[in-house]
C-alpha positions as protocol buffer text, in pm:
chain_id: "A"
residue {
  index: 1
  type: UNK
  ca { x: -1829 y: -1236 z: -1614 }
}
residue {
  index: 2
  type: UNK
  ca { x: -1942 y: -1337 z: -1977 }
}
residue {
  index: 3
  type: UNK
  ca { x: -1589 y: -1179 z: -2146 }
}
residue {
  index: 4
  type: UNK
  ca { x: -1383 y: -1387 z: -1913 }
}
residue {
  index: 5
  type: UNK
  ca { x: -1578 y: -1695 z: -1855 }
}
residue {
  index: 6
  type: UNK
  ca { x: -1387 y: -1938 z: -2139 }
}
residue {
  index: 7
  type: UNK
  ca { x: -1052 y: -1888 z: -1983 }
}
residue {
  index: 8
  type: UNK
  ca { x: -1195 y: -1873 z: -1615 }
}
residue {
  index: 9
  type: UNK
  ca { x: -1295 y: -2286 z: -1740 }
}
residue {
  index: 10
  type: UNK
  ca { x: -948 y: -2327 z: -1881 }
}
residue {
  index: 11
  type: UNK
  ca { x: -789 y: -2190 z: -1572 }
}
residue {
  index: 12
  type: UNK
  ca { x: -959 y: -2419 z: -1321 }
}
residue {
  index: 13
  type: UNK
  ca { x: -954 y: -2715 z: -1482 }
}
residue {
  index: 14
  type: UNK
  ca { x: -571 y: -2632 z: -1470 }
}
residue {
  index: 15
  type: UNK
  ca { x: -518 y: -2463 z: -1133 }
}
residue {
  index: 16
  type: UNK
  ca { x: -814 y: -2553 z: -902 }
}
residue {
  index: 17
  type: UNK
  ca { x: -616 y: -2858 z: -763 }
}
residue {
  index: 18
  type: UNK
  ca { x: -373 y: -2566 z: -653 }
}
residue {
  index: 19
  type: UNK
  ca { x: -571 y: -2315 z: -596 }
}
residue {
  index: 20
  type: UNK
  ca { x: -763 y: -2567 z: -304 }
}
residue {
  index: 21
  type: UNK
  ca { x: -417 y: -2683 z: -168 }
}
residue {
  index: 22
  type: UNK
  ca { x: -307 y: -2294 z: -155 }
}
residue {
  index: 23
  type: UNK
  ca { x: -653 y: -2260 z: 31 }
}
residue {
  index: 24
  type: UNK
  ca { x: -742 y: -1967 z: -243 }
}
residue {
  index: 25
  type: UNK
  ca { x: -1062 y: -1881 z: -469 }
}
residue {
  index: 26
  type: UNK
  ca { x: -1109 y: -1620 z: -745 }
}
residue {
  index: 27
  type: UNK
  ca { x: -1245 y: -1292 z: -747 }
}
residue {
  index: 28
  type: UNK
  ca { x: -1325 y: -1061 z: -1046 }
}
residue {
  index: 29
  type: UNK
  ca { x: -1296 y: -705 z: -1060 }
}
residue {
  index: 30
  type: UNK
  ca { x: -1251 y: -408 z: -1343 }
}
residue {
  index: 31
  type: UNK
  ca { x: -1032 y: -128 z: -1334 }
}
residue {
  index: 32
  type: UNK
  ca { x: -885 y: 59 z: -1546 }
}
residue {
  index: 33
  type: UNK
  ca { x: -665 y: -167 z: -1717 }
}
residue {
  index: 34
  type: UNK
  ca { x: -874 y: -436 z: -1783 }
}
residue {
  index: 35
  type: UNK
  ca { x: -1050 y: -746 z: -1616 }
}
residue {
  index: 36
  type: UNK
  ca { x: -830 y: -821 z: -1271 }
}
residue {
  index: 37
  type: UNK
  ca { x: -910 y: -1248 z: -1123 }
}
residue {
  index: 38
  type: UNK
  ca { x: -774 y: -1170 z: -764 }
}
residue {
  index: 39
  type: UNK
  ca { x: -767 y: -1451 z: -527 }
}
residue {
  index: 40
  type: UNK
  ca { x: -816 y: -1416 z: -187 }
}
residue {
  index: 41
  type: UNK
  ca { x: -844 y: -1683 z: 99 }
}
residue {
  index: 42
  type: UNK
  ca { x: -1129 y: -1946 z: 67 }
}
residue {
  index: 43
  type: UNK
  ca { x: -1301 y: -1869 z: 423 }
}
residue {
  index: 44
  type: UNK
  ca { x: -1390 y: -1565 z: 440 }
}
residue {
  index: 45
  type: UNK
  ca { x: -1530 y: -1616 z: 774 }
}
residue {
  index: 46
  type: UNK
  ca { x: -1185 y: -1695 z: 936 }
}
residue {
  index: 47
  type: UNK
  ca { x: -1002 y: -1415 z: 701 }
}
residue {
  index: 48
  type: UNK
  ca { x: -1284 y: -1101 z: 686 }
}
residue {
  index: 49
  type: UNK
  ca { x: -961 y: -867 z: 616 }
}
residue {
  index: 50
  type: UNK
  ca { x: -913 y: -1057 z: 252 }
}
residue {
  index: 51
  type: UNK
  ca { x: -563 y: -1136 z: 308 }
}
residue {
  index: 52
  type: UNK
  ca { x: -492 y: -1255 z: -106 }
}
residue {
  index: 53
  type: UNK
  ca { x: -212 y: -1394 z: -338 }
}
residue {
  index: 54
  type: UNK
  ca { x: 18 y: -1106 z: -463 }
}
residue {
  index: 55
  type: UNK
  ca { x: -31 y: -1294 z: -777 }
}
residue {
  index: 56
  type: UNK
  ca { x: -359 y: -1148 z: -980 }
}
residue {
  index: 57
  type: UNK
  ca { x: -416 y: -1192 z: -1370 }
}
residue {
  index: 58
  type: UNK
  ca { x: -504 y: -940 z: -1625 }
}
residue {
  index: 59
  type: UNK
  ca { x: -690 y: -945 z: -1910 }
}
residue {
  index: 60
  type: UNK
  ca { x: -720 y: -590 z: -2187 }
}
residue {
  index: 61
  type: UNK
  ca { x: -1102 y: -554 z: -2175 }
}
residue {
  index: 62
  type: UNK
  ca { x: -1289 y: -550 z: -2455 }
}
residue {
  index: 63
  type: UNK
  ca { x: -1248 y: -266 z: -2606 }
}
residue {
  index: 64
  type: UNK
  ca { x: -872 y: -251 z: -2586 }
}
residue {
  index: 65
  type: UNK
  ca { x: -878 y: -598 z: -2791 }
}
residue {
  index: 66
  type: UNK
  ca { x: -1203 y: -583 z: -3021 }
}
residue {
  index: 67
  type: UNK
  ca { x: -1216 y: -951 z: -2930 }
}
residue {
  index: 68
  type: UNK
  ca { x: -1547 y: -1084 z: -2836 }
}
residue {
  index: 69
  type: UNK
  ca { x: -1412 y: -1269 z: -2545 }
}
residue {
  index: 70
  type: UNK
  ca { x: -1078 y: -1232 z: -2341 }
}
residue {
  index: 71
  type: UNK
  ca { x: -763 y: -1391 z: -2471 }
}
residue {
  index: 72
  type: UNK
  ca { x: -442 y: -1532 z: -2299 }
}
residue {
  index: 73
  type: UNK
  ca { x: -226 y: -1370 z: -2531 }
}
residue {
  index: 74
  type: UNK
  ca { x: -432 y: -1021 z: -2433 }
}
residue {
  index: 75
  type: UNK
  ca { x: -323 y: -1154 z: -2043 }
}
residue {
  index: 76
  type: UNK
  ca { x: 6 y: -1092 z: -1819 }
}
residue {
  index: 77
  type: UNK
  ca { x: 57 y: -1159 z: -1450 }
}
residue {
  index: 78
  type: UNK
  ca { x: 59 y: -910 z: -1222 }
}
residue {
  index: 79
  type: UNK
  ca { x: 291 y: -931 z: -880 }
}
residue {
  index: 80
  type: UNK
  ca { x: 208 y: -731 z: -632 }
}
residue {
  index: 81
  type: UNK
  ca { x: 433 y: -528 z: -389 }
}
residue {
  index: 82
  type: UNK
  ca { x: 289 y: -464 z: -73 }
}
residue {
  index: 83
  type: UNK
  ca { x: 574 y: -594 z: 130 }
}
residue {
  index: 84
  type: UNK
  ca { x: 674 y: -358 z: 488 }
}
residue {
  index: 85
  type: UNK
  ca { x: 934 y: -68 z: 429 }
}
residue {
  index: 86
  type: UNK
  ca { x: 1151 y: 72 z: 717 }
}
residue {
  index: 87
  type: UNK
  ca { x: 1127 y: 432 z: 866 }
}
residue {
  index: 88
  type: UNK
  ca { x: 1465 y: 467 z: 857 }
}
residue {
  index: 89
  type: UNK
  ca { x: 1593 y: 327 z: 1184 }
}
residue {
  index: 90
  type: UNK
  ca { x: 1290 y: 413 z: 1389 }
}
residue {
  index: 91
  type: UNK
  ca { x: 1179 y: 63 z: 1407 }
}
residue {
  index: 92
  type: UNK
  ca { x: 877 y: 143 z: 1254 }
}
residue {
  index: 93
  type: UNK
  ca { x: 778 y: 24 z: 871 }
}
residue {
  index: 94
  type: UNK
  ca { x: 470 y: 61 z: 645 }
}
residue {
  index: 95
  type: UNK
  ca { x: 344 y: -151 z: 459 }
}
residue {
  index: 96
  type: UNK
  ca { x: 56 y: -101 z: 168 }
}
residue {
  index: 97
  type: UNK
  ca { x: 38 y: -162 z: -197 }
}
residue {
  index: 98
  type: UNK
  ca { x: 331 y: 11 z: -363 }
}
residue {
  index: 99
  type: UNK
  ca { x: 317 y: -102 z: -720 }
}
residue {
  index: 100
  type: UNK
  ca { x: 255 y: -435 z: -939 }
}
residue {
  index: 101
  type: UNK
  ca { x: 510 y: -567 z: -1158 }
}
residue {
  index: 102
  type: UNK
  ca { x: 352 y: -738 z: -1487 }
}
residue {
  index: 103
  type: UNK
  ca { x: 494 y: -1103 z: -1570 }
}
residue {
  index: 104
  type: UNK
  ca { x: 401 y: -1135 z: -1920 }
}
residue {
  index: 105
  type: UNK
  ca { x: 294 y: -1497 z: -2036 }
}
residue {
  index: 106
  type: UNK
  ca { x: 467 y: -1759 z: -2286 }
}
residue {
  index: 107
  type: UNK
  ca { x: 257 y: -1859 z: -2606 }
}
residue {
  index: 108
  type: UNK
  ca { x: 346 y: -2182 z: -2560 }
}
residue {
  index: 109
  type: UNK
  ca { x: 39 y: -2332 z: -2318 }
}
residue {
  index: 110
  type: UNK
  ca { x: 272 y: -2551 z: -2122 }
}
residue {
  index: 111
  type: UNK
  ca { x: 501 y: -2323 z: -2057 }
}
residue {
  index: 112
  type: UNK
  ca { x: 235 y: -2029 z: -1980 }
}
residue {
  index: 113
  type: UNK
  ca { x: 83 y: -2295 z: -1704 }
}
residue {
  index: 114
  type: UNK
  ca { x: 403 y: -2348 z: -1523 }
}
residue {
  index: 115
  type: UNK
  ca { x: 481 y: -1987 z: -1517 }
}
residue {
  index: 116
  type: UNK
  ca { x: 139 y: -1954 z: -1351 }
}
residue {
  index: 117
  type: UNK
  ca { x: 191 y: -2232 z: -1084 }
}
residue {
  index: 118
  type: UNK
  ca { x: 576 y: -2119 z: -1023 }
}
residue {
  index: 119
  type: UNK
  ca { x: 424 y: -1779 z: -937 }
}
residue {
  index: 120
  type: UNK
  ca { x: 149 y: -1920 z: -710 }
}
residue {
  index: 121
  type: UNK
  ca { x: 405 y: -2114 z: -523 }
}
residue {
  index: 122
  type: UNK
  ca { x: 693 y: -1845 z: -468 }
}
residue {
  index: 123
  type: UNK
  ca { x: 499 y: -1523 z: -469 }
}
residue {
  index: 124
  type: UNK
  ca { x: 413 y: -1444 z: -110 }
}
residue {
  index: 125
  type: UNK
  ca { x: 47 y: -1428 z: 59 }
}
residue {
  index: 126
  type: UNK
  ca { x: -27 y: -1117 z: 157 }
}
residue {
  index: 127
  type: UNK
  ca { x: -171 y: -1129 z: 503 }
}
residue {
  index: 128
  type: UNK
  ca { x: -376 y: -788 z: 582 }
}
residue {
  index: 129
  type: UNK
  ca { x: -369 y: -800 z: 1005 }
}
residue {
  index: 130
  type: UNK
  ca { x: -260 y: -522 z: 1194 }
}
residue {
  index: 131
  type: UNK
  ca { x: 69 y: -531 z: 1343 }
}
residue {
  index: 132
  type: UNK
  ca { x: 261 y: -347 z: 1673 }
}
residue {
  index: 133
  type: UNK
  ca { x: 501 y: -197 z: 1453 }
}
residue {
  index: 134
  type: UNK
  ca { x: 347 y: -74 z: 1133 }
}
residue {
  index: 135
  type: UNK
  ca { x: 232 y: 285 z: 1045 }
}
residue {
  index: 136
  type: UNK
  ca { x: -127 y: 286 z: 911 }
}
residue {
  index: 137
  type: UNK
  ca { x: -118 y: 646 z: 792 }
}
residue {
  index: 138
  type: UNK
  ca { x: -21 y: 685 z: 452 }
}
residue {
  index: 139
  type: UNK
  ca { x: 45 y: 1009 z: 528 }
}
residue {
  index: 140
  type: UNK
  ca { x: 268 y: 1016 z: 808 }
}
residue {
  index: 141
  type: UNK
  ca { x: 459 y: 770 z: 613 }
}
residue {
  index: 142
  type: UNK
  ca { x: 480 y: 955 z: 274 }
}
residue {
  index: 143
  type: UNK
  ca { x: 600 y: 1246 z: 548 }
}
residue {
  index: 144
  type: UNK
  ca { x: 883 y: 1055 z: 670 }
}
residue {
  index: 145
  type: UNK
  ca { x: 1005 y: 913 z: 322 }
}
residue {
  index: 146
  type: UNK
  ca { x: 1029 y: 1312 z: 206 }
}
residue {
  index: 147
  type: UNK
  ca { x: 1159 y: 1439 z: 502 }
}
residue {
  index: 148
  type: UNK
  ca { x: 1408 y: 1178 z: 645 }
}
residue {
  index: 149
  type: UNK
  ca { x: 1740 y: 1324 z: 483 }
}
residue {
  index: 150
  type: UNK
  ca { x: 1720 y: 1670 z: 604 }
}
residue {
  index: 151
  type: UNK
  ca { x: 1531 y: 1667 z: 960 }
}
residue {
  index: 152
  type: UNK
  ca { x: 1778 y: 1552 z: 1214 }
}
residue {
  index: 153
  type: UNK
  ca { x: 1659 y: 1281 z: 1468 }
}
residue {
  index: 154
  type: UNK
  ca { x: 1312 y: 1202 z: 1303 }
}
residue {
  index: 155
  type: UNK
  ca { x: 1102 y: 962 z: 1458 }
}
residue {
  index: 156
  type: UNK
  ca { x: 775 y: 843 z: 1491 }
}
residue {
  index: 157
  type: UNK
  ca { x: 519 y: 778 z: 1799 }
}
residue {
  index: 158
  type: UNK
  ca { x: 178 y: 649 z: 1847 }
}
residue {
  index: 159
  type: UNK
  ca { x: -49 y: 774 z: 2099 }
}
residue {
  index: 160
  type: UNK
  ca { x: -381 y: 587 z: 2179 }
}
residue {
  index: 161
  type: UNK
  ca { x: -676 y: 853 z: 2295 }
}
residue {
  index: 162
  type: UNK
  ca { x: -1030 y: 838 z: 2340 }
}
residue {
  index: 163
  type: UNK
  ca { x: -1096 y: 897 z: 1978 }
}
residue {
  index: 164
  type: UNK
  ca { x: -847 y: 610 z: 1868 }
}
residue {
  index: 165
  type: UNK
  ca { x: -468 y: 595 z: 1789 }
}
residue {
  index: 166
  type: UNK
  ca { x: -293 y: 918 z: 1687 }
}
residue {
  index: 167
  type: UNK
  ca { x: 28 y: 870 z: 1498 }
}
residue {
  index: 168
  type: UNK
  ca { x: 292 y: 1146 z: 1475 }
}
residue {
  index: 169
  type: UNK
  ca { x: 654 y: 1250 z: 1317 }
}
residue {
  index: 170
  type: UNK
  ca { x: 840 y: 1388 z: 1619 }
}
residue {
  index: 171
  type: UNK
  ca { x: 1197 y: 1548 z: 1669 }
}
residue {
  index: 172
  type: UNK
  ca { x: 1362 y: 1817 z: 1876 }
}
residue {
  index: 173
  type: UNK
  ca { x: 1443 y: 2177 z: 1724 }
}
residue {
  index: 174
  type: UNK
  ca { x: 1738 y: 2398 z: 1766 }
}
residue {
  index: 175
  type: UNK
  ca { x: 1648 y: 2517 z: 2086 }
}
residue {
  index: 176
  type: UNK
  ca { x: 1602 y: 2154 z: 2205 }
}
residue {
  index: 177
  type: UNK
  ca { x: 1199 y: 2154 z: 2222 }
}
residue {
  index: 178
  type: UNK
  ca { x: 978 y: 1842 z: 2144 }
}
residue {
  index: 179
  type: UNK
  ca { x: 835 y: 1940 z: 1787 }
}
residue {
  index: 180
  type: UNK
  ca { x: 527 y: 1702 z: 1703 }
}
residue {
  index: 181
  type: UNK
  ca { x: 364 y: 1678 z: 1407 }
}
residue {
  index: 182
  type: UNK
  ca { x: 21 y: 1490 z: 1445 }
}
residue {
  index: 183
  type: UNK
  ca { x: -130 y: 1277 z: 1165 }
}
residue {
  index: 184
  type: UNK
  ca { x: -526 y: 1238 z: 1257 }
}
residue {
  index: 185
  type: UNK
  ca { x: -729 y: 990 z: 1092 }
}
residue {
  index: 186
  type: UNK
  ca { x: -896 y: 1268 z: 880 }
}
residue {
  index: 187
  type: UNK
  ca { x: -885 y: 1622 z: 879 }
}
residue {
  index: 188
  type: UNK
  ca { x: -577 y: 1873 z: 922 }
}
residue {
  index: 189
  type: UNK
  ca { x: -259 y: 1773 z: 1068 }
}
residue {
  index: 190
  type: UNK
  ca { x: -180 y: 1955 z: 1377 }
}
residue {
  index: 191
  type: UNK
  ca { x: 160 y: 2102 z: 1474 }
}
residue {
  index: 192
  type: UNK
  ca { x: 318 y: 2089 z: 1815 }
}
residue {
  index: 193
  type: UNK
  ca { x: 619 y: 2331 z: 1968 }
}
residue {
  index: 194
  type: UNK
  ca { x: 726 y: 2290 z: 2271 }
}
residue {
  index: 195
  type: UNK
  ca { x: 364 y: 2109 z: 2398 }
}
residue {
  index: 196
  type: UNK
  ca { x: 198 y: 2415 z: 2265 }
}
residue {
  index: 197
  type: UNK
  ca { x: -34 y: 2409 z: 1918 }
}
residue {
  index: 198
  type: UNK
  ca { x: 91 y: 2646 z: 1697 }
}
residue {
  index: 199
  type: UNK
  ca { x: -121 y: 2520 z: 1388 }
}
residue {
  index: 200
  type: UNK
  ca { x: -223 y: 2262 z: 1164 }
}
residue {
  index: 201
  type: UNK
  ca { x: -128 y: 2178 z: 816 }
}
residue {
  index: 202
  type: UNK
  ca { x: -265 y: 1976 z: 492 }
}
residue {
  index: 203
  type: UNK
  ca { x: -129 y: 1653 z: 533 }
}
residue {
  index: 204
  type: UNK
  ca { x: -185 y: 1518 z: 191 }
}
residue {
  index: 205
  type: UNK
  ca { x: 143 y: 1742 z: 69 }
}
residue {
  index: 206
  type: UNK
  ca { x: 483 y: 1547 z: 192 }
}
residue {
  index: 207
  type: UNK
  ca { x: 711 y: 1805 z: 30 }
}
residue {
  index: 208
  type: UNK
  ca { x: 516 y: 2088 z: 198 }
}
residue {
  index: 209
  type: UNK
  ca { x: 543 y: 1873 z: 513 }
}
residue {
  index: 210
  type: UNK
  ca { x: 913 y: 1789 z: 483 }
}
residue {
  index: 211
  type: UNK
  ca { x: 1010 y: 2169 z: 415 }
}
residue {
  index: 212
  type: UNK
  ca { x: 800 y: 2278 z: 690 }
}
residue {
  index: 213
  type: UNK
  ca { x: 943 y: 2066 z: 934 }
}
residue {
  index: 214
  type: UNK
  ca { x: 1307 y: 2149 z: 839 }
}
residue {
  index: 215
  type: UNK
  ca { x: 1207 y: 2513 z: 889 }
}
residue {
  index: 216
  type: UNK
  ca { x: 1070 y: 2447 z: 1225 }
}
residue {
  index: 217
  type: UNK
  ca { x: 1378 y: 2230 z: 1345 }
}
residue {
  index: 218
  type: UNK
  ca { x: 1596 y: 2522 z: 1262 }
}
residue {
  index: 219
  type: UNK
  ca { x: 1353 y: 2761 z: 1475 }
}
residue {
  index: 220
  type: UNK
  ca { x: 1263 y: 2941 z: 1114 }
}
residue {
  index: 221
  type: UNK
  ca { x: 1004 y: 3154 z: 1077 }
}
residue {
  index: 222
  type: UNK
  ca { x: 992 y: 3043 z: 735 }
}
residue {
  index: 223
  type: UNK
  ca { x: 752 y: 2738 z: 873 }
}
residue {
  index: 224
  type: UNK
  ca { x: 466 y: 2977 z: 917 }
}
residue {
  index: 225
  type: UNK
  ca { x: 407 y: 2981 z: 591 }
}
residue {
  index: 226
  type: UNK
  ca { x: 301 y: 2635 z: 605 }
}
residue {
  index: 227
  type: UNK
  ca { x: 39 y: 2626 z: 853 }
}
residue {
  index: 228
  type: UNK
  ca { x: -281 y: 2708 z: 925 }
}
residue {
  index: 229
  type: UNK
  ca { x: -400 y: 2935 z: 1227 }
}
């Protein structure tokens, strides 16, 4: 990329000797915020999920700046969060990109190269596998974060069926039946009582979600309102 390509030089003549003993190699990509170098593992072959650094740089685009090329003082680090956070004390966690925390850069070019090596070193590699334990629907887990506090006994199950892995929020009601809330890959959530469908619901909504199930713990008819027929 012709806006970035004079500090893309500057940075490998500085960090390639790192960058091949971290085993990583640059990627480019624009979003909203500017130019983003990513760097992901060097063989893609052995790593096809692009496990990466948590470390990316940012550069204001053009037309933030009016420069004709990028600038490091128009650059800042950015750290990315994507470490696993606990369901409560299910035992489960979830894990995805949460946020990204900018490290802005020293003027001074020595000390703006050892910021970017310290980072390299200590910032961890973000391995993209799946594992046992982890929730994969962003969903089910925005479901548990809203709902934890107020829905007594909340857990969370997997189920693997013919059409793949079905993840679900589970608890008992007042009456001491299995409630199951079912997060499918795509489409409408479905709602369990007892073993029995009683509807399905938009699962994009966590607050909806989280008052719904409250209102069908305590056996109110107030959860109606929530789902579909």
């Amino acid at each position: 990329m012709k806006y970035i390509r004079s500090r893309m030089i500057e940075f490998r003549d500085r960090m390639d000797p790192l960058l091949k003993e971290l085993n990583l190699r640059a990627r480019t990509q624009t979003n909203e915020h500017g130019v983003e170098v990513y760097f992901v593992a060097r063989d893609r072959k052995r790593d096809p999920l692009m496990s990466h650094s948590s470390v990316s740089i940012l550069f204001e685009d053009r037309d933030s700046t009016g420069l004709p090329e990028a600038a490091w003082t128009n650059a800042c680090l950015q750290i990315e969060q994507h470490e696993p956070r606990a369901l409560g004390n299910t035992g489960w966690a979830h894990r995805r990109w949460w946020e990204s925390i900018p490290v802005f850069l020293p003027t001074d070019p020595d000390e703006m190269w050892s910021l970017i090596e310290k980072n390299f070193r200590e910032q961890p590699f973000i391995t993209m596998e799946e594992r046992p334990m982890e929730v994969e629907s962003y969903e089910l887990a925005d479901a548990f974060f809203a709902a934890e506090r107020s829905v007594e006994g909340l857990d969370v199950e997997r189920e693997v069926t013919e059409l793949g892995s079905i993840e679900s929020l589970v608890f008992h009601d007042d009456s001491g039946r299995d409630v199951r809330l079912e997060f499918p890959a795509h489409g409408f959530g479905r709602v369990f009582v007892g073993g029995e469908q009683v509807g399905e619901f938009d699962q994009y909504h966590e607050e909806r979600i989280a008052s719904m199930a409250r209102a069908l713990q305590r056996c109110n008819d107030y959860a109606t309102t929530f789902l579909r027929k």
